[in-house]
MIDOSE-1310 file (N, C-alpha, C; in nm, 2 decimals, decimal comma, always signed):
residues 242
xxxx	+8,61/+9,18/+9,17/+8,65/+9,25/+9,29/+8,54/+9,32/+9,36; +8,39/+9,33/+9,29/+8,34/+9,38/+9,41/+8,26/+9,35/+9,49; +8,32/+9,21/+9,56/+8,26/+9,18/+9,63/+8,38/+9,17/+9,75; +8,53/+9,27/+9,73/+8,60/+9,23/+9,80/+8,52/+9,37/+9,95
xxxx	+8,63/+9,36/+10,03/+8,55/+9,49/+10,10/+8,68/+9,55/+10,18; +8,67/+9,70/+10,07/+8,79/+9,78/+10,10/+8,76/+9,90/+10,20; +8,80/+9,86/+10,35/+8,83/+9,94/+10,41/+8,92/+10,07/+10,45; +8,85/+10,19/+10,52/+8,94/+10,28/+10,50/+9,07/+10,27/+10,54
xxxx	+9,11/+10,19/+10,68/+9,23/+10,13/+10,68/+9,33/+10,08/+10,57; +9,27/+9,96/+10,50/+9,35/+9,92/+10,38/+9,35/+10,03/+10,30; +9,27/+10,13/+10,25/+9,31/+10,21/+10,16/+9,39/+10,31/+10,23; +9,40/+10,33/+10,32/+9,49/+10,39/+10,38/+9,67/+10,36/+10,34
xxxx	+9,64/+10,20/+10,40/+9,82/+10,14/+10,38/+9,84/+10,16/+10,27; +9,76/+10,13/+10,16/+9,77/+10,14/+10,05/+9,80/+10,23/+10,00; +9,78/+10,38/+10,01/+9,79/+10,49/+9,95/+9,96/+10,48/+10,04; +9,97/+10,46/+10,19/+10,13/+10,48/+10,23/+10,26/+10,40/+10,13
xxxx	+10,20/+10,29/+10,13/+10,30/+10,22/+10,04/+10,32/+10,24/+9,89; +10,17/+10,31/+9,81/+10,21/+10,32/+9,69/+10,29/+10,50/+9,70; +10,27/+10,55/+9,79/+10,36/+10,74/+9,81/+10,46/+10,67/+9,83; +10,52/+10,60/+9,89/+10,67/+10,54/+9,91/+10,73/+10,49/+9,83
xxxx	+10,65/+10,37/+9,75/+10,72/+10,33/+9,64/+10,71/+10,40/+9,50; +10,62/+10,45/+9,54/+10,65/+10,57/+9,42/+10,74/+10,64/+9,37; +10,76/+10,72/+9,46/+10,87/+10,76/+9,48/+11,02/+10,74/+9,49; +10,98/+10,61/+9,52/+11,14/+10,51/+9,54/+11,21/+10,51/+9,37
xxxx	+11,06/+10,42/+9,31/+11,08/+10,41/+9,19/+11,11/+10,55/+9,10; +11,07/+10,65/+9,12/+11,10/+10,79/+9,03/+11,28/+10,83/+9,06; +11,26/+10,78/+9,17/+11,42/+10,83/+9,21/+11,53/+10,74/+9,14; +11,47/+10,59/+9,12/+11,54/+10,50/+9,06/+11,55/+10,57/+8,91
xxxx	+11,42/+10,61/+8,81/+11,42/+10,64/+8,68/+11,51/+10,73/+8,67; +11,52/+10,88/+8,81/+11,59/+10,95/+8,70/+11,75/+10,94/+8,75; +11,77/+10,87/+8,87/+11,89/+10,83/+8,85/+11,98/+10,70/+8,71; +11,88/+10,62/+8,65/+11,89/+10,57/+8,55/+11,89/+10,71/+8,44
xxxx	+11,82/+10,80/+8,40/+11,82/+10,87/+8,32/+11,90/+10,96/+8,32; +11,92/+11,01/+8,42/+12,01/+11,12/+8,44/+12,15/+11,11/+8,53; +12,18/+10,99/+8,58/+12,28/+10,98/+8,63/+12,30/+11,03/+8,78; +12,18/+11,05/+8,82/+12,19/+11,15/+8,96/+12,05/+11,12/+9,04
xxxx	+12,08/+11,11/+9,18/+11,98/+11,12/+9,26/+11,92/+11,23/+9,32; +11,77/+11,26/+9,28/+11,70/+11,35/+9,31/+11,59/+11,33/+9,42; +11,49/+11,42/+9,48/+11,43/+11,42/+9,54/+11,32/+11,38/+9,48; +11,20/+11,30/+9,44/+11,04/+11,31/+9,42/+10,97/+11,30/+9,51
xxxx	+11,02/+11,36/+9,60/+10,88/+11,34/+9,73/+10,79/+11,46/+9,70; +10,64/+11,47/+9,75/+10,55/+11,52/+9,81/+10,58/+11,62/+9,89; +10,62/+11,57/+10,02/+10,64/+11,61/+10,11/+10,77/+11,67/+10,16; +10,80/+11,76/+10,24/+10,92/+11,79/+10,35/+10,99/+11,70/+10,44
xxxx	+10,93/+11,58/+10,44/+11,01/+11,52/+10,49/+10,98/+11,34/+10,44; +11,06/+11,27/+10,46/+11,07/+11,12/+10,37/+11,06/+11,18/+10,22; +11,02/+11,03/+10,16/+11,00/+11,01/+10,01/+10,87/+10,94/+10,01; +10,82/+11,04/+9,99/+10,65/+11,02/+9,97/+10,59/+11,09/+9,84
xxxx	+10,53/+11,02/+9,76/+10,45/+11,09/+9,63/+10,32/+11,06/+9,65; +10,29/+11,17/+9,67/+10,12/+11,17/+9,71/+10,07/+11,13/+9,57; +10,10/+11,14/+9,39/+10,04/+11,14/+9,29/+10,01/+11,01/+9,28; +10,11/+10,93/+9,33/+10,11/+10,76/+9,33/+10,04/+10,74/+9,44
xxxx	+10,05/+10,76/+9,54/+9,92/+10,71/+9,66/+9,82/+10,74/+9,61; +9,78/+10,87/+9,61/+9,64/+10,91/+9,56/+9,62/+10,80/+9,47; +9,64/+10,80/+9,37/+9,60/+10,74/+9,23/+9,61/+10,59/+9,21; +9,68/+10,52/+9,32/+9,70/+10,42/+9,37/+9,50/+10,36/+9,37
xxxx	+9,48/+10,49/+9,49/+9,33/+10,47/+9,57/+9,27/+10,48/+9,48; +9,28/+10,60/+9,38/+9,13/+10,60/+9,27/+9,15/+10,49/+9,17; +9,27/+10,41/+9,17/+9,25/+10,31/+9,08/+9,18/+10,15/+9,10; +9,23/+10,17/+9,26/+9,18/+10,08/+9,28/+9,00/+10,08/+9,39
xxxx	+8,98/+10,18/+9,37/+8,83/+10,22/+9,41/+8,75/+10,18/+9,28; +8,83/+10,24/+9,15/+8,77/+10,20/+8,99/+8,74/+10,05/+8,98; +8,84/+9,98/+8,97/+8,86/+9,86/+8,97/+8,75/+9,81/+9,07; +8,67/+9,83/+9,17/+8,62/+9,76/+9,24/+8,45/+9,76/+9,16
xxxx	+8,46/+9,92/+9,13/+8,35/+10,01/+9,06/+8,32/+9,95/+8,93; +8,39/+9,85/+8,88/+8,38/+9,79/+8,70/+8,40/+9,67/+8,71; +8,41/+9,59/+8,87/+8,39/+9,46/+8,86/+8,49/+9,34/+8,76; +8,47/+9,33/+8,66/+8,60/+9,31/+8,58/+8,57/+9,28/+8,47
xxxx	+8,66/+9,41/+8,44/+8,67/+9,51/+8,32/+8,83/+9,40/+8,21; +8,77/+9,42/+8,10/+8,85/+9,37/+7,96/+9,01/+9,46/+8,00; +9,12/+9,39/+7,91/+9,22/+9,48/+7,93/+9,19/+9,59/+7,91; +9,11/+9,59/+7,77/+9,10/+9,72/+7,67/+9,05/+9,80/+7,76
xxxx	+8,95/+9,77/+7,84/+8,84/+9,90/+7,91/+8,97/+9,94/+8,05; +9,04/+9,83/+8,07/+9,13/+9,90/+8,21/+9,20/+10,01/+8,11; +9,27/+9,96/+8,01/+9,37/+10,05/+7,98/+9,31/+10,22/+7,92; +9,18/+10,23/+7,89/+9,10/+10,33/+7,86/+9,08/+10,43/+7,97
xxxx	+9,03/+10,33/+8,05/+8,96/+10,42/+8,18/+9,12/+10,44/+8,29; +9,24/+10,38/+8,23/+9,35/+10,41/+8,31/+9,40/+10,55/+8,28; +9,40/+10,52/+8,12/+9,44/+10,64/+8,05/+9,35/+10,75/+8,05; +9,22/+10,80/+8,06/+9,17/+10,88/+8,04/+9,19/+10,94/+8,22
xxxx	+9,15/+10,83/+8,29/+9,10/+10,88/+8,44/+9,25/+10,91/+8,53; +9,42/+10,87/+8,47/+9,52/+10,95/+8,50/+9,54/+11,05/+8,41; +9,50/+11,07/+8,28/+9,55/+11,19/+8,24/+9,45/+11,32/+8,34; +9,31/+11,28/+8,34/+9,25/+11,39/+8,39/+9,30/+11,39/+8,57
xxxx	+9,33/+11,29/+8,62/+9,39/+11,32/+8,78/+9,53/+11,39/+8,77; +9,61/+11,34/+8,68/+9,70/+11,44/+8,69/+9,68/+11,56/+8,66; +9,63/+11,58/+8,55/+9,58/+11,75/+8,53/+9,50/+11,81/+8,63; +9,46/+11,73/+8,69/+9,37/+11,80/+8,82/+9,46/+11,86/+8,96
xxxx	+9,56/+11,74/+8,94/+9,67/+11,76/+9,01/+9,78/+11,86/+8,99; +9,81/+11,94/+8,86/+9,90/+12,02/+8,85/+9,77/+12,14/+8,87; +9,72/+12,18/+8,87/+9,61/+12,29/+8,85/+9,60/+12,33/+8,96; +9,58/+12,22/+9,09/+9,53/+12,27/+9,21/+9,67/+12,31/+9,28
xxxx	+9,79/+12,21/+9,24/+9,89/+12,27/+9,29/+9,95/+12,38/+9,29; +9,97/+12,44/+9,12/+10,00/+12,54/+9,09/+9,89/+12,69/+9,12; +9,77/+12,64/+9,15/+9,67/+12,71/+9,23/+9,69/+12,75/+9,37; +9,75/+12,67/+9,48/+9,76/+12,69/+9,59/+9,87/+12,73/+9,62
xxxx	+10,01/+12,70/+9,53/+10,14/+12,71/+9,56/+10,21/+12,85/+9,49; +10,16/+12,85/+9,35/+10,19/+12,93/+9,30/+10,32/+12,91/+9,22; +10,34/+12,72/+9,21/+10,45/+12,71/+9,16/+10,39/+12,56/+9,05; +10,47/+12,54/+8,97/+10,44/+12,41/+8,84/+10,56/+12,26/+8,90
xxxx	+10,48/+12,20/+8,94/+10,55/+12,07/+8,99/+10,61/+11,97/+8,90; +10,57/+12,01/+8,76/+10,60/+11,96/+8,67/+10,55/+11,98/+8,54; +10,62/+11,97/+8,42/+10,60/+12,05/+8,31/+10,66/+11,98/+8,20; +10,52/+11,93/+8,07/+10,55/+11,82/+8,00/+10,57/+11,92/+7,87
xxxx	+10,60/+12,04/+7,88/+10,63/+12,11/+7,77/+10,72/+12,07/+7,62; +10,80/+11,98/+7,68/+10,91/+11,97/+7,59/+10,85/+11,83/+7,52; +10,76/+11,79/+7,57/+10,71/+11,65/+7,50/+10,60/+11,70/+7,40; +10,58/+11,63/+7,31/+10,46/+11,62/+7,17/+10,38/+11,61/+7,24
xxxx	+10,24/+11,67/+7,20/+10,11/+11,62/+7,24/+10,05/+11,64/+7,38; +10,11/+11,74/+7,45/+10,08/+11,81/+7,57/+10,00/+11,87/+7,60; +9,91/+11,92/+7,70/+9,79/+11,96/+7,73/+9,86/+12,07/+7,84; +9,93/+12,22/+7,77/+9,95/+12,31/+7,87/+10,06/+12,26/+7,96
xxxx	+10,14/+12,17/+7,94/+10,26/+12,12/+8,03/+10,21/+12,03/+8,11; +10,08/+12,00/+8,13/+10,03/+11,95/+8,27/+10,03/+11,85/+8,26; +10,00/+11,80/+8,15/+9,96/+11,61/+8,04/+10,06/+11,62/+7,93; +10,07/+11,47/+7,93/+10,11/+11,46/+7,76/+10,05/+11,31/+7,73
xxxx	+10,04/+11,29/+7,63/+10,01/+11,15/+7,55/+10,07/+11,03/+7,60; +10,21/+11,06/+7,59/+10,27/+10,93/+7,67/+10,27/+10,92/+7,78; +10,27/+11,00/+7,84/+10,25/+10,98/+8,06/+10,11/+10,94/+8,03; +10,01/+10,98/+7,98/+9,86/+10,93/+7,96/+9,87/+10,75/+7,95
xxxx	+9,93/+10,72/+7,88/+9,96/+10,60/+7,82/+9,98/+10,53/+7,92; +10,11/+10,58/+7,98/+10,15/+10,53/+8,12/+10,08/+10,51/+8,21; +9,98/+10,57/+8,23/+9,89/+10,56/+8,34/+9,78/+10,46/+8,28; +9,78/+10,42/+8,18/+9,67/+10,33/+8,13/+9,77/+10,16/+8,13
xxxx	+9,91/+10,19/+8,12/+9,99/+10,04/+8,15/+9,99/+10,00/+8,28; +9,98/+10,12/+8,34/+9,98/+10,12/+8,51/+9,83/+10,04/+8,54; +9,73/+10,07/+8,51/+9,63/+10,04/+8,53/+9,59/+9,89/+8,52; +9,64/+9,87/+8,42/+9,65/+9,67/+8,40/+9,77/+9,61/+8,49
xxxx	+9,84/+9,71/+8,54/+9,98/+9,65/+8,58/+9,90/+9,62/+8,70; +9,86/+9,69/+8,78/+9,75/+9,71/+8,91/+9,65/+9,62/+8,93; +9,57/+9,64/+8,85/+9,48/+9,54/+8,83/+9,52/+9,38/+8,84; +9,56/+9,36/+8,70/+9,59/+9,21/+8,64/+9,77/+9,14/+8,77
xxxx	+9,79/+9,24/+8,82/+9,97/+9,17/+8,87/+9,93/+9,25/+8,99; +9,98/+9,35/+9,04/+10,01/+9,36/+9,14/+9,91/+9,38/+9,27; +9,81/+9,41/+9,29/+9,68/+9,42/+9,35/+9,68/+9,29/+9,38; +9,63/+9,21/+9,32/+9,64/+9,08/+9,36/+9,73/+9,03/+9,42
xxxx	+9,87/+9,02/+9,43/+9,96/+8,97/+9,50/+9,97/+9,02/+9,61; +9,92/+9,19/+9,59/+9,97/+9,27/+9,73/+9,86/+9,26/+9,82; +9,73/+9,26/+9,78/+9,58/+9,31/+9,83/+9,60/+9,23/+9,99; +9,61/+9,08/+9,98/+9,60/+9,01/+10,12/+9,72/+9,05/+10,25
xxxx	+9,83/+9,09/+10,12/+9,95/+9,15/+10,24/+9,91/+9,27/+10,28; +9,88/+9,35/+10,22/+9,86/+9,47/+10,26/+9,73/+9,47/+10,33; +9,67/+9,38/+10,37/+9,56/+9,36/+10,47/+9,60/+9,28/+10,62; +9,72/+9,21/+10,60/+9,79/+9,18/+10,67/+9,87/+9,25/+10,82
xxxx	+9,92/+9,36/+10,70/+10,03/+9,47/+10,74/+9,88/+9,56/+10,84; +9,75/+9,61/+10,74/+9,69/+9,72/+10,81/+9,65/+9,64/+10,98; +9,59/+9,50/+10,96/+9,56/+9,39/+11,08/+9,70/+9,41/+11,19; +9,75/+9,38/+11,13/+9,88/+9,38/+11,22/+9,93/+9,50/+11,33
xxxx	+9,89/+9,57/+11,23/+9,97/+9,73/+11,28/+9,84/+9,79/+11,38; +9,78/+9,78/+11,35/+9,63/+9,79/+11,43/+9,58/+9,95/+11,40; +9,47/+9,95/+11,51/+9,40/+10,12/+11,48/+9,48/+10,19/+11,54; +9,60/+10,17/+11,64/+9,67/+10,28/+11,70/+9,77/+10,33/+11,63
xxxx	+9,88/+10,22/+11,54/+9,99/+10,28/+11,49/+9,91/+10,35/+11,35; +9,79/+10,27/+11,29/+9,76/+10,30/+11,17/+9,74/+10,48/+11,19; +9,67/+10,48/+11,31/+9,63/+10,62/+11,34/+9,74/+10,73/+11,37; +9,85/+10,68/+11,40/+10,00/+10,72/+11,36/+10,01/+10,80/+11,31
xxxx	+10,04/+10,71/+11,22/+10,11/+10,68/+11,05/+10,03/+10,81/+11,04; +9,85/+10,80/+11,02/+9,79/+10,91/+10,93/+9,81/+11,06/+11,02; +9,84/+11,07/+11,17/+9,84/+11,17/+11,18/+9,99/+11,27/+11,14; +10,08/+11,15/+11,11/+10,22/+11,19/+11,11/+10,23/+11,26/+10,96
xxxx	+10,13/+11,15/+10,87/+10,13/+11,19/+10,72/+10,03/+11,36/+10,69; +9,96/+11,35/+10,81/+9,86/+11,48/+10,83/+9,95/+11,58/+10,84; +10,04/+11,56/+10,94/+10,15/+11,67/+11,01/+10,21/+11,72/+10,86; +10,33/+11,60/+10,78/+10,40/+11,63/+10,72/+10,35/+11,64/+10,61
xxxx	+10,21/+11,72/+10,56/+10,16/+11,74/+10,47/+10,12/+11,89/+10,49; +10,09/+11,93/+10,63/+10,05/+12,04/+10,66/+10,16/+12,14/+10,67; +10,28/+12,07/+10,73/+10,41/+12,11/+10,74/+10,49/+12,17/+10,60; +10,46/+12,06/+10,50/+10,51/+12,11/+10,35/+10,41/+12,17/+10,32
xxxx	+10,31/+12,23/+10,34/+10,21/+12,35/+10,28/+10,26/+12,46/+10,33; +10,28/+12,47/+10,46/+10,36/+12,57/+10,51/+10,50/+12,61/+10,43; +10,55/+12,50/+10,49/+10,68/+12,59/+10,43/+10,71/+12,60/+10,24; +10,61/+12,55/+10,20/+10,62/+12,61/+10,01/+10,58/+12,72/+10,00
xxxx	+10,47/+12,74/+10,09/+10,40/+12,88/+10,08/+10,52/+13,01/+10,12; +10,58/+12,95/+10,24/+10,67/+13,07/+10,26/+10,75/+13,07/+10,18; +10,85/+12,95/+10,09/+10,94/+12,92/+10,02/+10,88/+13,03/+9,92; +10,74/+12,98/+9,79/+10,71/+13,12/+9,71/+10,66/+13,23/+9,75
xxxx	+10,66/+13,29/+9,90/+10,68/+13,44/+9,96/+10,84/+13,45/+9,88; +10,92/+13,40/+9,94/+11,03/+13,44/+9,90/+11,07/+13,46/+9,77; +11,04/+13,32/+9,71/+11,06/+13,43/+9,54/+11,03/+13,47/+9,47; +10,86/+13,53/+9,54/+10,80/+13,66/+9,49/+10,92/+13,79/+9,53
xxxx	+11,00/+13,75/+9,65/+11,05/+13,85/+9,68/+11,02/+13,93/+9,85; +10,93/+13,82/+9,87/+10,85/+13,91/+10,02/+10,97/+13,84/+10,10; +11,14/+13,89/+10,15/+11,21/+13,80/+10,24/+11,19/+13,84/+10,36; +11,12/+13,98/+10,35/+11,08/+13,97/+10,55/+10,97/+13,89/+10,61
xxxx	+11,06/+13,85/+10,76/+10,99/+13,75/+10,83/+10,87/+13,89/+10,91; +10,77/+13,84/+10,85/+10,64/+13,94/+10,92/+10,64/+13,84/+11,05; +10,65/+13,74/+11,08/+10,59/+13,64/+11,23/+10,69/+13,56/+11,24; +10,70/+13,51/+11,31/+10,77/+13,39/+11,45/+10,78/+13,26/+11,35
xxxx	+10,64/+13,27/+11,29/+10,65/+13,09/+11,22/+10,74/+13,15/+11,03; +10,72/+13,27/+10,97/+10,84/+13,32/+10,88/+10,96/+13,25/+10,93; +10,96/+13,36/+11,07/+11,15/+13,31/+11,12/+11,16/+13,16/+11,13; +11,11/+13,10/+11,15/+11,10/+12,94/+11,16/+11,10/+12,88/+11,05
xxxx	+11,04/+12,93/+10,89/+11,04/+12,86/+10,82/+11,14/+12,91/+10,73; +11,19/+12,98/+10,75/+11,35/+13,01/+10,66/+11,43/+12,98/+10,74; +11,48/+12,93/+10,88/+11,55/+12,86/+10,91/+11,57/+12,77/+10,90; +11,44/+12,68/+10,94/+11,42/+12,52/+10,91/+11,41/+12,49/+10,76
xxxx	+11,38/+12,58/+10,66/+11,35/+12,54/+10,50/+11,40/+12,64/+10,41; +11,55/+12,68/+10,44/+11,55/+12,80/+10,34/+11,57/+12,74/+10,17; +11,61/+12,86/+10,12/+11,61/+12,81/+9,97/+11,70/+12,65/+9,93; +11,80/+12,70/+9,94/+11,87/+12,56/+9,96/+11,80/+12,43/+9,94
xxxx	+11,76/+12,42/+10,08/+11,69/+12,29/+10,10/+11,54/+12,30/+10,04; +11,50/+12,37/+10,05/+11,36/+12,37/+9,93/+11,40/+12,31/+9,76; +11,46/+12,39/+9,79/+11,52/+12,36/+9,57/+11,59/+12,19/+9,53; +11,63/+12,16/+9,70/+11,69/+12,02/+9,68/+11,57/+11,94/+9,69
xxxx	+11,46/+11,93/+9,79/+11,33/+11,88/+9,80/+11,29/+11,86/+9,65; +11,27/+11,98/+9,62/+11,18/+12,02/+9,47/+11,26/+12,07/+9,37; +11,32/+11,99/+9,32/+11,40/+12,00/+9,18/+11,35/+12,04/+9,06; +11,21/+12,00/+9,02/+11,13/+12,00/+8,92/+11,05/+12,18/+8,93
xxxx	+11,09/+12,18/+9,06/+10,98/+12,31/+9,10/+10,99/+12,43/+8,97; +10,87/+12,51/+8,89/+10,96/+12,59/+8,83/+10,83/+12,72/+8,87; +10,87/+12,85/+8,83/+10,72/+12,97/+8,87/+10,70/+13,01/+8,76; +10,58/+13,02/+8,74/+10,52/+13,07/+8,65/+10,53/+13,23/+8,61
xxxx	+10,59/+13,29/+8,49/+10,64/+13,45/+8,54/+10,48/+13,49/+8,44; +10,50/+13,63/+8,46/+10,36/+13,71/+8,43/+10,35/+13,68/+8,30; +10,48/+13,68/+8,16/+10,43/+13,65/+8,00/+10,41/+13,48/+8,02; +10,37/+13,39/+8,13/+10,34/+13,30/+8,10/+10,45/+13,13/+8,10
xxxx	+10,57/+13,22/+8,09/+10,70/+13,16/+8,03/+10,73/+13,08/+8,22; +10,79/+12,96/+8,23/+10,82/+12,89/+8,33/+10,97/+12,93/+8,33; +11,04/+12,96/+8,47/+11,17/+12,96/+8,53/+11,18/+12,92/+8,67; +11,29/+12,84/+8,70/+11,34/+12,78/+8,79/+11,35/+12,92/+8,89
xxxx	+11,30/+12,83/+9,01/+11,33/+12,94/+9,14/+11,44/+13,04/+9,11; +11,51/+12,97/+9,14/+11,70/+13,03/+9,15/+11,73/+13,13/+8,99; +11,60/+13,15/+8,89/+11,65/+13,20/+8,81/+11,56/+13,29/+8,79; +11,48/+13,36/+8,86/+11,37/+13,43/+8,87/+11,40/+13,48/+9,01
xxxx	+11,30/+13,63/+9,00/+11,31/+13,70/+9,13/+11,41/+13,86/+9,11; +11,45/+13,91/+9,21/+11,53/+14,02/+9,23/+11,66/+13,96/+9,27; +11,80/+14,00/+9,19/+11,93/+13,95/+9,26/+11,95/+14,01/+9,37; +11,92/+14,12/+9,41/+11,94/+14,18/+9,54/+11,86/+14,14/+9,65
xxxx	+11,78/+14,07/+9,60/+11,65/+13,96/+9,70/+11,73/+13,82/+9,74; +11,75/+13,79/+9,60/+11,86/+13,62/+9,63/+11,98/+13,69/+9,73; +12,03/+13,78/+9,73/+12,14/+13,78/+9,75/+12,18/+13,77/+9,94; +12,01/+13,85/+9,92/+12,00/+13,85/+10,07/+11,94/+13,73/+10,16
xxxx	+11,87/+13,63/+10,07/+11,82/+13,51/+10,09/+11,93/+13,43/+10,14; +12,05/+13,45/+10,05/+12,16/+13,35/+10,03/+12,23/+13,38/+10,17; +12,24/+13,56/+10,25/+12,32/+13,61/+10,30/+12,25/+13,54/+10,47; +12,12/+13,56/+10,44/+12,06/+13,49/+10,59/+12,05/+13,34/+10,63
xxxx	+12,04/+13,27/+10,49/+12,10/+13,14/+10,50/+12,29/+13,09/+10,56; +12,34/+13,18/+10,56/+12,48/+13,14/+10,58/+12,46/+13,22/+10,71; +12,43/+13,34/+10,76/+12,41/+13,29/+10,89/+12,35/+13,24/+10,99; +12,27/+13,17/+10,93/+12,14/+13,06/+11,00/+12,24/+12,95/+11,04
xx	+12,34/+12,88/+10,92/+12,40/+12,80/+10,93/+12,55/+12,84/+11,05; +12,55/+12,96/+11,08/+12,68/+12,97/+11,18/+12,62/+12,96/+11,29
C-alpha cells in the first residue's frame, strides 16, 4: 500500500463514512443486545462516531506506514495502537467535558474504565478486517465518491461536520454547566442552548454519558446533582416546550 497515494480528500470521505457507519453498526449491536434503539453518535446532530472515523484514518495512515504487514503484526499494532487511541480518547473527553463517554468498569481486565482487553482485541480484528477485506473493496469507491462529489461539496461536508462538532462542544459544555448545577442562563447563547438542548434531549443523544462525582465513583446525569436544581431544569424545559 505505500505506493498508493492518500489524499486529504479521500481521508476525508473516509473518516465521513467510517463516523456513519460506525455508528450505524453500534446502534445495530445494542439494539441486538439490548433490545432497544439508542443514540452512538458523536455529535448533536446525525449519527456520526468520530472514534470510528478517526481510527478509521489512523489505521489506515498505519497500514500505508508498514507497507505489508503479516496478520500477526496487523493484529498487534491494531490492538496496541486502538487500545492506546481509545484511551486517549476517553481522557481528552472527559478532560474537556467533564463527563465519561464510556466506562469498561464492569469488564475484567480494564485500564480505569477507559480500556479493557476485549475492546483491545476488537480493535486488533478490526484491523485485519480493514486491511485484508474491506479497504480494498472500498479504497477505489471511496475515491470515486471523493472525484465525484468534487472540492465544493467535499468542502461542504467538512464545514458542516466543523459546525456540528463545534455545535456539540457547545451545547455539552452547557449540558455539564447544568449538572454541576450552574442552571442560570449568564448569556443569550445559555438561553439558546437549554432551549435548543435541554436535558431531555442531551441524555437521549448521550445515553452512555455518566459524571465523574468527587469520591471518584461514576453516576448517570439524571442521578447526580441537586433535586431542587433538576427540578427546576425539568420546570423550564416544560415551558420551553409550551
Amino acid at each position: 500500500m505505500r505506493k498508493e497515494k492518500l489524499t486529504v480528500r479521500k481521508l476525508f470521505w473516509l473518516f465521513l463514512l467510517a463516523s456513519f457507519l460506525g455508528a450505524v453498526a453500534e446502534i445495530a449491536f445494542c439494539f441486538l443486545t439490548t433490545g432497544h434503539f439508542m443514540s452512538r453518535s458523536s455529535l448533536v446532530i446525525g449519527q456520526f462516531s468520530l472514534v470510528w472515523g478517526l481510527g478509521v484514518v489512523l489505521f489506515t495512515l498505519a497500514l500505508k506506514w508498514m507497507g505489508n504487514p503479516t496478520d500477526r503484526a496487523l493484529f498487534f499494532a491494531g490492538t496496541l495502537m486502538g487500545g492506546i487511541f481509545e484511551y486517549l480518547c476517553s481522557l481528552a473527553t472527559e478532560a474537556l467535558f467533564g463527563g465519561v463517554f464510556w466506562d469498561y468498569s464492569r469488564f475484567r481486565l480494564n485500564l480505569g474504565g477507559r480500556i479493557n482487553l476485549l475492546f483491545c482485541i476488537g480493535w486488533g480484528a478490526v484491523a485485519i478486517a480493514w486491511a485484508r477485506v474491506l479497504y480494498p473493496r472500498l479504497s477505489v469507491r471511496v475515491e470515486r465518491i471523493a472525484n465525484r462529489a468534487g472540492r465544493l461539496v467535499t468542502a461542504a461536508l467538512a464545514l458542516f461536520m466543523i459546525g456540528n462538532a463545534l455545535l456539540s462542544t457547545v451545547a455539552l459544555d452547557r449540558y455539564m454547566e447544568r449538572q454541576k448545577g450552574h442552571v442560570q442562563e449568564d448569556t443569550e447563547m445559555d438561553a439558546v442552548m437549554d432551549l435548543c438542548f435541554p436535558d431531555s434531549r442531551m441524555e437521549a443523544r448521550y445515553p452512555s454519558l455518566k459524571i465523574r462525582q468527587k469520591d471518584g465513583t461514576l453516576t448517570y446525569p439524571g442521578e447526580a446533582g441537586d433535586t431542587t436544581l433538576k427540578n427546576a431544569v425539568s420546570l423550564r424545559e416544560g415551558r420551553n416546550r409550551t
